[in-house]
N, C-alpha and C positions, 0 to 999 in steps of 0.2 A: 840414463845410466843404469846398467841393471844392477850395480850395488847401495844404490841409493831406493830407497822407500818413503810414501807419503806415511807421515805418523797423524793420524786422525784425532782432534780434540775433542775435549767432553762437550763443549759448551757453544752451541750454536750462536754464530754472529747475530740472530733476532734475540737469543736471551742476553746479549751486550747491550743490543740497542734499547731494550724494554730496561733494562740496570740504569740506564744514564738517561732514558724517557727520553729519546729520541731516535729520529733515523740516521741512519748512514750516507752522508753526500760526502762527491766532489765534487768542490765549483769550481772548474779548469778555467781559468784567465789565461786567455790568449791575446796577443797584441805587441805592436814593435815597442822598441827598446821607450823607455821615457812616454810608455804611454797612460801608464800609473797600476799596472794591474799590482806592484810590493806593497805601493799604499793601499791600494782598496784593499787587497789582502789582508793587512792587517788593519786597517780599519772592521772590516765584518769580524778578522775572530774576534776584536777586543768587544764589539756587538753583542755578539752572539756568547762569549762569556758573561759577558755583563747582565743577558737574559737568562744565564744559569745555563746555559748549552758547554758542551766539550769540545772546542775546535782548535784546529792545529793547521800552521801554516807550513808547505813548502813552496820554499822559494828557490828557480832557479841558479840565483847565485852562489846562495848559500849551500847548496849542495855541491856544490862544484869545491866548496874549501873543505869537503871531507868526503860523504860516500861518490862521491862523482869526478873527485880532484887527477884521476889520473885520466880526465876524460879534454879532449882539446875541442877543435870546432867544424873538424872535417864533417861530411855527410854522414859519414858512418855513425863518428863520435856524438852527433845530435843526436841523433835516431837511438841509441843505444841511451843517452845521457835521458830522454824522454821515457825508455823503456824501464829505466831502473826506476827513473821519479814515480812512474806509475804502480809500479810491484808495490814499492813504498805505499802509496794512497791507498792502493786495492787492500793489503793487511792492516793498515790503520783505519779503514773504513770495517772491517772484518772486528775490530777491536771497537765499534761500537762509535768511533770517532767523525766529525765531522772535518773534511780537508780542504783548504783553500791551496789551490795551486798555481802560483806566479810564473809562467812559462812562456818564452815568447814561442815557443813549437811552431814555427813559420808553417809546414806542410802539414796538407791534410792527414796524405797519409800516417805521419807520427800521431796525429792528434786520432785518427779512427785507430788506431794499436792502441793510446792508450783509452777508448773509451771501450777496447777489444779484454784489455787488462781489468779494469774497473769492474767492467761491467754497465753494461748503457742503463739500467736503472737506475745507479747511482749519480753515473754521470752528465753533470750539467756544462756543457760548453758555453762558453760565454765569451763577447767576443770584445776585448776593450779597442775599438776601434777609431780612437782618436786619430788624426790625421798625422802622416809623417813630416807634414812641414812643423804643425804644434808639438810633437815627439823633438824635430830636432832643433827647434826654438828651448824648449828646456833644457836637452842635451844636458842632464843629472850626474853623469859619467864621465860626460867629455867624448863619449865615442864616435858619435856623430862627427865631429870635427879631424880625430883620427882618420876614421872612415875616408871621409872626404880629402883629406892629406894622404890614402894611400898608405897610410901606416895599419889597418886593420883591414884583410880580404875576408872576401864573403862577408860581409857585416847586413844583416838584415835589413830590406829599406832602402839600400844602396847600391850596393853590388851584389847582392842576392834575395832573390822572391820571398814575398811573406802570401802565403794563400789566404785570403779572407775567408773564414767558414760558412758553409753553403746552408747551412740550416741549424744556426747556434738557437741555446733554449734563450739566452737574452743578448742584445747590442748594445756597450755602456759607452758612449762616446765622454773623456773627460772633459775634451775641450770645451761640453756645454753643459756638463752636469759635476756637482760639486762632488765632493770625497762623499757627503752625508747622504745626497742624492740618491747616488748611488750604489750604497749601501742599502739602502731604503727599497729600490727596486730587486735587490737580490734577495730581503730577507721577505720578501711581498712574492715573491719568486716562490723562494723556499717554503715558505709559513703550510702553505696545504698539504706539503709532504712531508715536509723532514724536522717540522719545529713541533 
């Protein structure tokens, strides 16, 4: 828009990161619905605070009850609903922040936008790839069972495609690795670069 201007800050994202003695990630948790990626999300920041680190969770639901709330489930509206969450991460990573993101982002394509948004240095794909029969054995929601009743279309898993990622930096399956496990592998992950 030619009335609009970028306003340029004082303060470079590397003197954020040197302030709070850390780098800048997103751990992008991909995976269908009940596959645990809210838990381990919040399992690592409480981690990674607990190690003196600054991290911050988005989670897709949660977004959807405020900056995302007028967002539904058509194609358009995931794809858009992924593009906000990522603007999000990309400025809180720019703020010096570490960001865990709970997203089921079924298509690659959304997930390469937002590692287009991030930035691929920052971003780490990671792929919570528990099985969807153990996904809808917990069924946390109930959606699953909707799904399957026809009361929810396009439901992930179901009646519509989840893309596996073709080359995540990690693969946390929960069905065989515990909340702690697996935390354990992500901050062993992180440790060389960003802790």
């Amino acid at each position: 828009m030619p009335q609009v201007y970028w306003h340029a800050g004082t303060i470079a994202p590397e003197q954020r990161c040197q302030r709070l003695g850390q780098q800048a990630a997103t751990i992008w948790l991909t995976g269908l619905s009940g596959a645990g990626k809210s838990t381990l999300a919040c399992a690592l920041e409480q981690r990674l605070f607990s190690a003196g680190r600054t991290a911050f969770v988005l989670d897709g639901d949660n977004l959807r009850h405020h900056l995302n709330s007028d967002l539904g489930f058509t194609a358009h509206d995931r794809r858009e609903n992924i593009r906000r969450s990522a603007e999000v991460a990309r400025l809180m990573n720019d703020a010096g922040l570490i960001v865990i993101c709970a997203f089921i982002s079924p298509l690659r394509s959304d997930r390469d936008m937002a590692r287009e948004i991030i930035g691929a240095a920052n971003f780490i794909e990671t792929y919570v790839s528990t099985p969807c029969v153990v996904c809808e054995e917990r069924d946390p929601k109930g959606l699953y069972r909707q799904a399957r009743a026809g009361m929810i279309a396009e439901f992930t898993g179901i009646s519509a495609p989840y893309e596996i990622p073709l080359e995540p930096a990690l693969v946390l399956d929960t069905e065989q690795l515990t909340v702690e496990q697996a935390c354990a592998h992500l901050l062993q992950h992180l440790a060389p670069r960003f802790l």
